[in-house]
C-alpha positions, 0 to 999 in steps of 0.5 A: 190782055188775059186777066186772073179771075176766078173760074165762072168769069174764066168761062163766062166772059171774054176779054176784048182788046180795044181800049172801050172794053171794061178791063179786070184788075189784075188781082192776087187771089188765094189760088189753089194749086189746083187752079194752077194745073188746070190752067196749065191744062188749057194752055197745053190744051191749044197746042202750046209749050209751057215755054212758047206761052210764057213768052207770048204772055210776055211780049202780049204784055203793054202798059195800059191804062186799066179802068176801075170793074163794074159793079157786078164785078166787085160783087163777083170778086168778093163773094169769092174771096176767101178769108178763113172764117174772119171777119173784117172785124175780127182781122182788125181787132188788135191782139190782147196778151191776155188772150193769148196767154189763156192757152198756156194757163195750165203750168205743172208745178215742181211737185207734180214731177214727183221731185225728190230732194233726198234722191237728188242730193245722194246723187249729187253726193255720188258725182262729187269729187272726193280728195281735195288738195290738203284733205285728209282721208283713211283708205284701205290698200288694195293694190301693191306694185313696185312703183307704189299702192293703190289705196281706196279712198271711196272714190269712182277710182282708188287713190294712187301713192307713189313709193317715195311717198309712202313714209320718211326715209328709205324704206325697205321691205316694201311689200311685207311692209304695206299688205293688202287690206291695211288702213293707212291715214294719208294726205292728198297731194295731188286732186283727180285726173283724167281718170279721176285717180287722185295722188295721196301721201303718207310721208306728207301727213307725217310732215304736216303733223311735226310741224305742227307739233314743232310749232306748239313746242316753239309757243310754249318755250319748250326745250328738246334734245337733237342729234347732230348728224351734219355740218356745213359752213354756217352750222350744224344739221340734225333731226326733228320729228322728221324735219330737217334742223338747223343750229347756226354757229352764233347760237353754239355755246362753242361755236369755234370748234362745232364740227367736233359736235358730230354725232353728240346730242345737244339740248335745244330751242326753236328759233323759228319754225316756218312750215310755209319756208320749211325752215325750222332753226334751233339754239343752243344758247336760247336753250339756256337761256330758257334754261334761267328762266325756269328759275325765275318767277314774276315778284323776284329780286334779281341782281345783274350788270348794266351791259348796255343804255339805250334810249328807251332803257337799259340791258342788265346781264342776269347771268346768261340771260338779259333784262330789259329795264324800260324808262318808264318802269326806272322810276316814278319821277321825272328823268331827264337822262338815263345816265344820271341813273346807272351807268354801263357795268354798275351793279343794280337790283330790280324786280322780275315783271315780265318773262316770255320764253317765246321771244327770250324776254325778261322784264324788270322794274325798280320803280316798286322799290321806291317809296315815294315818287322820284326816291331813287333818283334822290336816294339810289343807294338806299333803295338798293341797300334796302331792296330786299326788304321793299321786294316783299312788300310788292308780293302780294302784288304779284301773287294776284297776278299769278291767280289770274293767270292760272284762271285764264 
């Protein structure tokens, strides 16, 4: 049996096959690829094949029983083994993470990479997209073709208006309208494509402010003056800033015969704005309702018909606009029915509280007309007839209401 050992046992000893001789282990060695070569040379050296020695090699190979080496050869073997400069101590010891870390102690911080933040947020400043959805921007035109302008908005790419888009109605003229070089406010519809071009409006910036302005005009209870340029089943259409109006036919004065109406002007209020909706109604019976309430003021004595009881009051026609008297503003004593108080088409006076134009609400009260709690369920015609005269009693009251409201 051949054996692997290092080179002076390869030319100093020769391995017998009877069972009495010291057999070599079979040892795994750092073999050079040099070694390897040599001992190919040998093989080629006896007149054989690679091939021809492998299978000789193969069928020379039996189990045998192998005997542990001698002395000597222990010694042999580990003079010549190999441990790159390693200790058996040092092959043992265990690895310490601290040693390893000692290679990579030295660590660059941010400041040595010579890191400027004014640089990096200009260029984040320049890589930003600009036209969000709903933004405002002035640009100026530097293109005009016949489908629309291309506006700089300070982009990497102009802004795009189609021509629909560039103001109410039909426009004419287009090109001796919108010049090149001109600065126009308009709105972003549409965010970046592809291109980074984004689509802007001027037509819906103009919207956008009428409906603001519509819905401030609807808080402050203010009345305008529309056209009436249309008509359909439920009412009429007009114009308001822009926006499309609408007037049912159950808030005409005369609803019966509202298509003569065309082309006449009418004094309005809103009903309800909702830009959401685009739904912007009007009124021609809240305008003059609104209309009676410019003639009236907190503290005023007013005489009205009882139209109609409710549970929680009673409705007093004020002469084209209603009051509510609330149960808890009739008296200061205790009631157990409403109709032991006014009955529907009595005439009473009570005292203007409150008036909201926004919702079209006149508040009244008679319990400040009474002098002792109750009294106008004892005595009603006498607080009626004295009325006038108990009403001036209460001035003082709601001239300091009125300071404090101008104060806020």
């Amino acid at each position: 049996m051949k054996g692997v050992s290092n080179k002076d046992a390869l030319n100093n000893k020769k391995i017998k096959g009877n069972n009495n001789a010291m057999k070599k282990p079979i040892q795994v060695l750092h073999i050079s690829k040099k070694e390897t070569n040599s001992a190919k040379e040998e093989i080629l050296d006896n007149n054989q094949s690679p091939s021809e020695e492998i299978n000789t090699e193969i069928k020379a190979i039996k189990p045998q029983d192998i005997e542990e080496p001698s002395y000597e050869e222990k010694k042999n073997y580990s003079t010549n083994i190999k441990f790159e400069n390693k200790s058996y101590q040092e092959l043992a010891k265990p690895l310490n993470a601290q040693d390893e870390d000692q290679d990579f102690a030295l660590e660059r911080k941010v400041d040595e990479f010579d890191f400027d933040e004014s640089a990096f947020l200009e260029a984040l400043n320049e890589n930003e997209p600009i036209g969000a959805t709903g933004e405002t921007i002035t640009g100026e035109i530097i293109a005009v073709e016949s489908d629309g302008l291309y506006i700089d908005i300070g982009g990497k790419a102009p802004g795009f208006m189609p021509k629909k888009e560039c103001g109410l109605g039909v426009i004419t003229n287009f090109k001796e309208k919108f010049t090149k070089g001109l600065q126009m406010e308009v709105l972003v519809i549409k965010e970046q494509n592809a291109d980074g071009m984004v689509t802007v409006s001027a037509r819906a910036l103009i919207l956008r402010k009428s409906w603001e302005k519509v819905a401030n005009s609807a808080k402050n209870g203010e009345l305008i003056k529309v056209t009436i340029n249309g008509f359909n089943r439920g009412g009429l259409t007009c114009d308001v800033d822009g926006l499309r109006g609408f007037i049912p036919r159950s808030q005409l004065e005369d609803g019966q015969d509202y298509q003569s109406l065309m082309s006449k002007t009418l004094k309005v209020a809103f009903l309800e704005v909702n830009p959401e909706a685009r739904k912007l109604v009007l009124s021609e019976k809240k305008a003059l309702l609104v209309s009676k309430f410019a003639e009236l003021k907190l503290g005023q004595l007013i005489e009205g018909e009882v139209l109609a009881i409710k549970q929680y009051g009673f409705f007093v026609d004020l002469g084209g606009a209603s009051g509510l008297l609330h149960q808890s503003s009739i008296t200061n004593g205790s009631i157990r029915n409403l109709r032991e108080i006014f009955i529907e088409g009595e005439f009473i006076k009570a005292l203007i509280t409150e008036i909201d134009l926004e919702r079209g609400r006149i508040g009244l009260n008679t319990a400040l007309l009474e002098n002792s709690p109750g009294e106008l369920i004892v005595d009603k015609e006498k607080v009626m007839r004295e009325a006038s005269e108990r009403a001036q009693k209460t001035k003082s009251l709601f001239d300091k209401k009125d300071l404090e409201n101008d104060s806020q």
